[in-house]
C-alpha positions as CSV (number, residue, x, y, z in Angstrom):
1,X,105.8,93.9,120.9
2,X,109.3,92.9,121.0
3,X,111.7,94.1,124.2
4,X,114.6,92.6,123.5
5,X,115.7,94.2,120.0
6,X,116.8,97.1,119.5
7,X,115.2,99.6,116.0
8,X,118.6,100.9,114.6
9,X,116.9,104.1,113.4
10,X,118.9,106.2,110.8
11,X,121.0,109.2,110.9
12,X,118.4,111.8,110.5
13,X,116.3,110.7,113.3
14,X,118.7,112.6,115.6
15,X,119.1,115.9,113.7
16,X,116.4,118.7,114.6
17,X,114.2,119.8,111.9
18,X,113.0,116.4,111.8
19,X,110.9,117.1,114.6
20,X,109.5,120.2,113.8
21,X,106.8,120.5,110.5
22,X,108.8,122.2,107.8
23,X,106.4,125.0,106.1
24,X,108.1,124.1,102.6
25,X,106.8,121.6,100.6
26,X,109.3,119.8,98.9
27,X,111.0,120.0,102.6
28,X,107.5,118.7,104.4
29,X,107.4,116.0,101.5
30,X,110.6,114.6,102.3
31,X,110.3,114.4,106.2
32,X,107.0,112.6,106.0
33,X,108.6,110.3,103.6
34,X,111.6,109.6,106.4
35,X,108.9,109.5,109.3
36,X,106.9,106.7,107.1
37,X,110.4,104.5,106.7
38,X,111.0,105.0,110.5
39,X,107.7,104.0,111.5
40,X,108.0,101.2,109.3
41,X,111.3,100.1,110.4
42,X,110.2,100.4,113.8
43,X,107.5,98.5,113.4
44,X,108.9,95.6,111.1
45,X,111.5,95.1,113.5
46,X,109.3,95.0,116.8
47,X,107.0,92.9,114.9
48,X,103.8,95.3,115.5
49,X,101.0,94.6,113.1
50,X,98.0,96.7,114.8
51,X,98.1,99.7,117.5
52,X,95.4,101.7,118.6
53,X,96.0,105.2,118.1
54,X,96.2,106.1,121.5
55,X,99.3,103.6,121.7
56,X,100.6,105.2,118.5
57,X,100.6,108.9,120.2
58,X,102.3,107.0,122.9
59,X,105.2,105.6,120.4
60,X,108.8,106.3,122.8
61,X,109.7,106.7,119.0
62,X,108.5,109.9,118.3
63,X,110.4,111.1,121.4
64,X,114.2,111.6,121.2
65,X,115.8,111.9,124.6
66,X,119.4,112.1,122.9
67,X,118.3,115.8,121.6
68,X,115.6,116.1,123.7
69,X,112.9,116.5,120.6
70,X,109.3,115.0,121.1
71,X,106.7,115.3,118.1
72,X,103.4,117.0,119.1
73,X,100.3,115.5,119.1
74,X,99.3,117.4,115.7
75,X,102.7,115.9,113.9
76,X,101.9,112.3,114.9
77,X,98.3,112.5,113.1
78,X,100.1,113.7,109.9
79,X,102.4,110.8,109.8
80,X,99.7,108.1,110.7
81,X,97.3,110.0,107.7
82,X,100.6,110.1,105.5
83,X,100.8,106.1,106.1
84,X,96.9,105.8,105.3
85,X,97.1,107.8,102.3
86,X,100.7,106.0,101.1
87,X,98.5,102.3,101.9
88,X,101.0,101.5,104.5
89,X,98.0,101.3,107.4
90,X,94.5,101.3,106.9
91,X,91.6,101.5,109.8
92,X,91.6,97.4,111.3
93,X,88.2,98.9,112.9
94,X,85.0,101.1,112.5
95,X,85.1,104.0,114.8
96,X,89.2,104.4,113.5
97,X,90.3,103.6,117.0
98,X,93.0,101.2,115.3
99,X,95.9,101.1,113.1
100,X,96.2,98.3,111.0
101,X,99.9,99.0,109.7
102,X,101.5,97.1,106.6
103,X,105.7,96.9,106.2
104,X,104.9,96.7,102.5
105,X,101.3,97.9,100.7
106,X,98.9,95.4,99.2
107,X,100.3,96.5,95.7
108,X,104.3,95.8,96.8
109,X,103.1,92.3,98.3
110,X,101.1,91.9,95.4
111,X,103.8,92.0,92.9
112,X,106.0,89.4,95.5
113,X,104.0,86.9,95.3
114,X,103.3,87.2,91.4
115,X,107.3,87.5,91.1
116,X,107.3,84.3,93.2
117,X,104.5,82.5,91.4
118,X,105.7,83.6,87.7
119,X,109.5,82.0,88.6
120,X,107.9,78.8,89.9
């Protein structure tokens, strides 16, 4: 993992509700969907590929000293079952111990390189 940059996370990662699990579901819907594109972010620009989930509960990410808002425990395991079921990570082992995480899914990298190959 890269020290030296610095994740410019969006606007919403400092407001409140972000970090508590809304009960509505077009409201739950929506803050997975910025959790996912932060993780991502996050991830593309430290360069992570793999993370075992203990390291994942342990993301400084999901804990925002600005506002002092930490996800629980519970929260983290929806976003990392949100990013398997989206086909943005998928188990890199058999007893699910770690997180093989994609910045794009095998169907956006698929279409790449066909756009790439098709214009060649």
């Amino acid at each position: 993992m890269s020290k030296n940059v610095e994740y410019e996370k969006p606007i919403e990662y400092d407001m409140e509700p972000l970090y508590t699990l809304q009960v509505n579901l077009n409201s739950r819907t929506k803050q997975l969907n910025i959790w996912v594109d932060i993780v991502l972010g996050y991830f593309r620009c430290h360069r992570i590929y793999e993370l075992s989930t203990d390291a994942f509960y342990d993301l400084q990410l999901f804990n925002n000293t600005k506002i002092r808002r930490r996800l629980n425990r519970d929260f983290i395991t929806i976003i990392m079952e949100e990013l398997l079921s989206l086909d943005y990570a998928s188990w890199s082992n058999r007893d699910k111990s770690k997180l093989l995480v994609y910045w794009r899914t095998p169907k956006q990298w698929a279409r790449i390189i066909y756009e790439y190959v098709y214009k060649a």
